[in-house]
C-alpha positions in Angstrom: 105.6 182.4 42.4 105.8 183.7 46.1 107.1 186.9 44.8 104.3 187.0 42.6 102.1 187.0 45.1 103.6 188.9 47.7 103.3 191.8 45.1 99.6 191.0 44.1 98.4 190.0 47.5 96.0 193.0 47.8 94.3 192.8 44.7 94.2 188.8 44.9 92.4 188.9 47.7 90.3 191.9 47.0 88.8 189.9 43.5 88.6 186.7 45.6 86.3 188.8 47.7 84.2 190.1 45.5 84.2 186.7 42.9 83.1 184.6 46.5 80.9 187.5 47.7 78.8 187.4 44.0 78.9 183.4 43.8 77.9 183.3 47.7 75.1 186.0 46.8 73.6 184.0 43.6 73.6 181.1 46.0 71.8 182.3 48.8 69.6 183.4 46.3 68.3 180.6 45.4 69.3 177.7 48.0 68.7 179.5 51.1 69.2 177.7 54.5 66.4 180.0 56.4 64.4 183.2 55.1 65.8 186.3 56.3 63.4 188.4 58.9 64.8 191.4 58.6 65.0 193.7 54.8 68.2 192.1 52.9 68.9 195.6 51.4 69.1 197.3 54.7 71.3 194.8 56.2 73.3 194.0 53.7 74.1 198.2 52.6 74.8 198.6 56.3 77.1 195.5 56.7 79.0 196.4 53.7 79.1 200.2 54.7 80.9 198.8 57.9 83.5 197.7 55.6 84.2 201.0 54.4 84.3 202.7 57.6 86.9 199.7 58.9 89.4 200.1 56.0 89.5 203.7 56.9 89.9 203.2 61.0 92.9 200.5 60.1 94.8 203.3 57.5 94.2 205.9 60.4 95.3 204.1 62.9 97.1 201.1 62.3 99.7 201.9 59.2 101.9 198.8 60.2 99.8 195.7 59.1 100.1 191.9 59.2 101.9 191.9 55.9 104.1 194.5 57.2 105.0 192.7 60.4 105.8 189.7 58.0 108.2 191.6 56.2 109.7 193.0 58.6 110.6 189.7 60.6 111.5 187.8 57.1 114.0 190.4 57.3 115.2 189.9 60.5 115.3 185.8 59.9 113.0 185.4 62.8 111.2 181.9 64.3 109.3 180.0 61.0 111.0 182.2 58.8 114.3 181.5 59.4 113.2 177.7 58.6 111.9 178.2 55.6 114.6 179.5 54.3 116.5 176.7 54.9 116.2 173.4 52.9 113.9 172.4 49.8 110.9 173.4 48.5 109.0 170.8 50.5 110.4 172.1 53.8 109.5 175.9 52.9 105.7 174.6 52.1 105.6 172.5 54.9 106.8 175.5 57.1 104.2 177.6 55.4 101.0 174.9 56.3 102.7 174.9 60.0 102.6 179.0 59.8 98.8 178.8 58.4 97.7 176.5 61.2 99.2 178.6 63.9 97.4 181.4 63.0 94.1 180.0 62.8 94.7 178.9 66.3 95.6 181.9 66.8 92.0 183.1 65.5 90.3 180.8 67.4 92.2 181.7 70.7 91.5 185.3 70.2 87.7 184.6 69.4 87.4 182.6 73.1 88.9 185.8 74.1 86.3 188.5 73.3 83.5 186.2 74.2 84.8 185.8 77.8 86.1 188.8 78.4 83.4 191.5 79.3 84.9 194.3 78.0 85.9 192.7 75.0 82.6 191.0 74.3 80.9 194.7 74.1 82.8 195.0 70.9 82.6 191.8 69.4 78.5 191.7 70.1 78.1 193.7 67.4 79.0 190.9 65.1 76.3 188.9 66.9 73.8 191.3 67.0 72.6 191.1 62.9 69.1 189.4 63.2 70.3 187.2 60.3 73.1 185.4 59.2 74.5 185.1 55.8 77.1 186.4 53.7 77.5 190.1 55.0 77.8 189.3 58.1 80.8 187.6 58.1 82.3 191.5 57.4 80.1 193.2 59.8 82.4 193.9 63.1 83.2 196.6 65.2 86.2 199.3 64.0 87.8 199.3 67.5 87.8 195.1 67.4 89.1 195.4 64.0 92.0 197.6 64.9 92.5 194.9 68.2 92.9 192.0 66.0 95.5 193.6 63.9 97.1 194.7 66.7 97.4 191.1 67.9 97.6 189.4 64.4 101.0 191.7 64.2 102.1 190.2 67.6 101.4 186.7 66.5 103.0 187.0 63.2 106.5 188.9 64.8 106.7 186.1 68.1 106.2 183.1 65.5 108.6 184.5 62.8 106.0 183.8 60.0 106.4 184.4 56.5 105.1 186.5 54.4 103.8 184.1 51.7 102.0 182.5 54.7 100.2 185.3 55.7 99.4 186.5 52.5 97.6 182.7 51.6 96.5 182.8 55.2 94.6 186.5 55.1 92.8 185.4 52.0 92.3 182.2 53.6 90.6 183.6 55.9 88.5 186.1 54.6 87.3 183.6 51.8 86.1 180.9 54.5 84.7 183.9 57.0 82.0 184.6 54.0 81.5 180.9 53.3 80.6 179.5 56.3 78.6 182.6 57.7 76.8 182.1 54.5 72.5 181.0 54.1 73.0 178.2 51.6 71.5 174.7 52.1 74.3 172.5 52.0 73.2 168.8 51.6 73.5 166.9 55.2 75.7 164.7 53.9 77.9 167.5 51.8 78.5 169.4 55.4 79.5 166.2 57.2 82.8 165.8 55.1 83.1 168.9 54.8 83.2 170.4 58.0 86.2 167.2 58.4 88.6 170.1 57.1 86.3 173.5 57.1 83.8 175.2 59.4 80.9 175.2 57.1 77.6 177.5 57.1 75.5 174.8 59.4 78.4 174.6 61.7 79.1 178.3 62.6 75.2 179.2 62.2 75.0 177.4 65.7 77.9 180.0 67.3 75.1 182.8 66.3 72.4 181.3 68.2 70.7 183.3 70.2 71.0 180.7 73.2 73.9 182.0 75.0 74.9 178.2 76.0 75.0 178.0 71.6 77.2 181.3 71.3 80.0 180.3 73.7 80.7 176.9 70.8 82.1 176.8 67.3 84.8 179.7 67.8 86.9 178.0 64.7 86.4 180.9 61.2 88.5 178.3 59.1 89.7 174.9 60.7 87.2 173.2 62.7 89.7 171.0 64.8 90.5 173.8 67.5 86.4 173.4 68.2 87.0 169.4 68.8 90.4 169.7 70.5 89.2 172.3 72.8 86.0 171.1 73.8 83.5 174.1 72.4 82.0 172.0 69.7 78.4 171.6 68.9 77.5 169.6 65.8 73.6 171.1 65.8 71.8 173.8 67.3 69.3 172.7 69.8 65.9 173.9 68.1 67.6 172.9 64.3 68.0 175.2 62.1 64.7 176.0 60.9 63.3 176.7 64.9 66.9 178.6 66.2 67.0 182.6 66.5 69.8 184.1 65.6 71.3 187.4 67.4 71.5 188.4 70.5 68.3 188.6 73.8 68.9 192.3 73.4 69.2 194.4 70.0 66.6 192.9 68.3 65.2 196.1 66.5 66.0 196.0 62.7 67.1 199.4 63.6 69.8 198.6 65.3 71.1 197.0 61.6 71.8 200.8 60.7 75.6 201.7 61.1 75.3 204.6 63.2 73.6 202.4 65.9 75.7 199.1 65.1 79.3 201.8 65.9 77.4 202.7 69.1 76.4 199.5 70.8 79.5 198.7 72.7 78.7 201.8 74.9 75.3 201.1 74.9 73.7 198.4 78.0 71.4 195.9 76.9 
């Protein structure tokens, strides 16, 4: 089974994208958490344009990926690999839930990261700068962040020793709950409480895009939500509710700025 999907990783998680980013799409549709101010075509061919133009950036530039890291310390029996290949089958799953969990802390680490760190926030604030929040936007970041967060992904991945079966479930993992809780559907109050026991959900993260800077610094968690309690940056509700709350940035509020020519350029760019 784990060879299985070693070998169909790529196209696993590229038809779980697409099946979440249709179902996501339908629902937004028509149980939408807020109404969208800026023109859902523009944002949304822009967004997914930024896709296209990251895929390309990490072949360019970063040929050695988080699967390849994997592999290559599997090989070398490294850290949680070298557990899990030791034992029963319980063991190697328990190893691989351990493995999963680190690297979501890892996530949310990194995300503290490029919000404190000036330089580092000039990339990331492109991701916070779409007027709106919904299922796009959970793909729209810079290139040169991208190719950052491989880089450390990789390094996280070789010092832990993690398998490759965990980063495969983890990268799709991750992608699938990015798009899910940066999504606009209205989620039933009482839905997102249990919820968000064991996932960030949409009314959860919606208060990390606030446009109150006090609001942006909490919910750093893209999967998990327990780093957000453990840590101190959680915030159940946005101040104004979701209804009243602006999302994006003070600065880079013209709907042009959702056009990826300008999006590439606003790390270089002041306020």
């Amino acid at each position: 089974m784990s060879e299985w999907l070693i070998a169909n990783g790529n196209t696993l998680r590229a038809s779980a994208f697409i099946g979440l980013l249709i179902l996501l799409a339908i629902s937004e549709h028509y149980q939408p958490k807020r109404p969208l101010t800026v023109s859902k075509s523009q944002r949304w061919g822009n967004n997914l344009a930024i896709v296209l133009v990251n895929n390309l950036v990490l072949k360019l530039f970063v040929p050695f990926l988080a699967i390849d890291a994997a592999i290559f310390a599997e090989q070398q029996q490294w850290g949680l690999s070298s557990l899990a290949s030791l034992g029963s089958s319980t063991n190697q799953m328990l190893i691989i839930m351990v493995s999963i969990m680190l690297l979501d802390a890892a996530i949310y680490f990194q995300h503290k990261i490029f919000h404190h760190i000036p330089v580092l926030w000039r990339l990331h604030r492109m991701h916070h700068s779409d007027l709106d929040i919904d299922v796009t936007t959970a793909i729209r970041f810079h290139p040169i962040e991208i190719v950052l967060s491989m880089l450390i992904k990789i390094a996280v991945i070789i010092a832990l020793g993690v398998p490759v079966i965990a980063v495969v479930l983890f990268e799709m993992l991750l992608n699938l709950t990015a798009m899910f809780n940066h999504s606009n559907i209205r989620l039933p109050a009482k839905i997102d409480r249990y919820i968000r026991y064991i996932l960030v959900t949409p009314d959860m993260h919606r208060v990390h895009h606030s446009v109150n800077g006090h609001e942006t610094n909490h919910n750093f968690g893209f999967c998990l939500p327990w780093w957000d309690h453990l840590f101190g940056s959680y915030q159940a509700q946005p101040k104004l509710g979701h209804q009243q709350m602006q999302i994006g940035l003070p600065y880079f509020r013209d709907p042009k700025e959702c056009q990826v020519q300008r999006m590439l350029t606003q790390p270089f760019r002041n306020k």
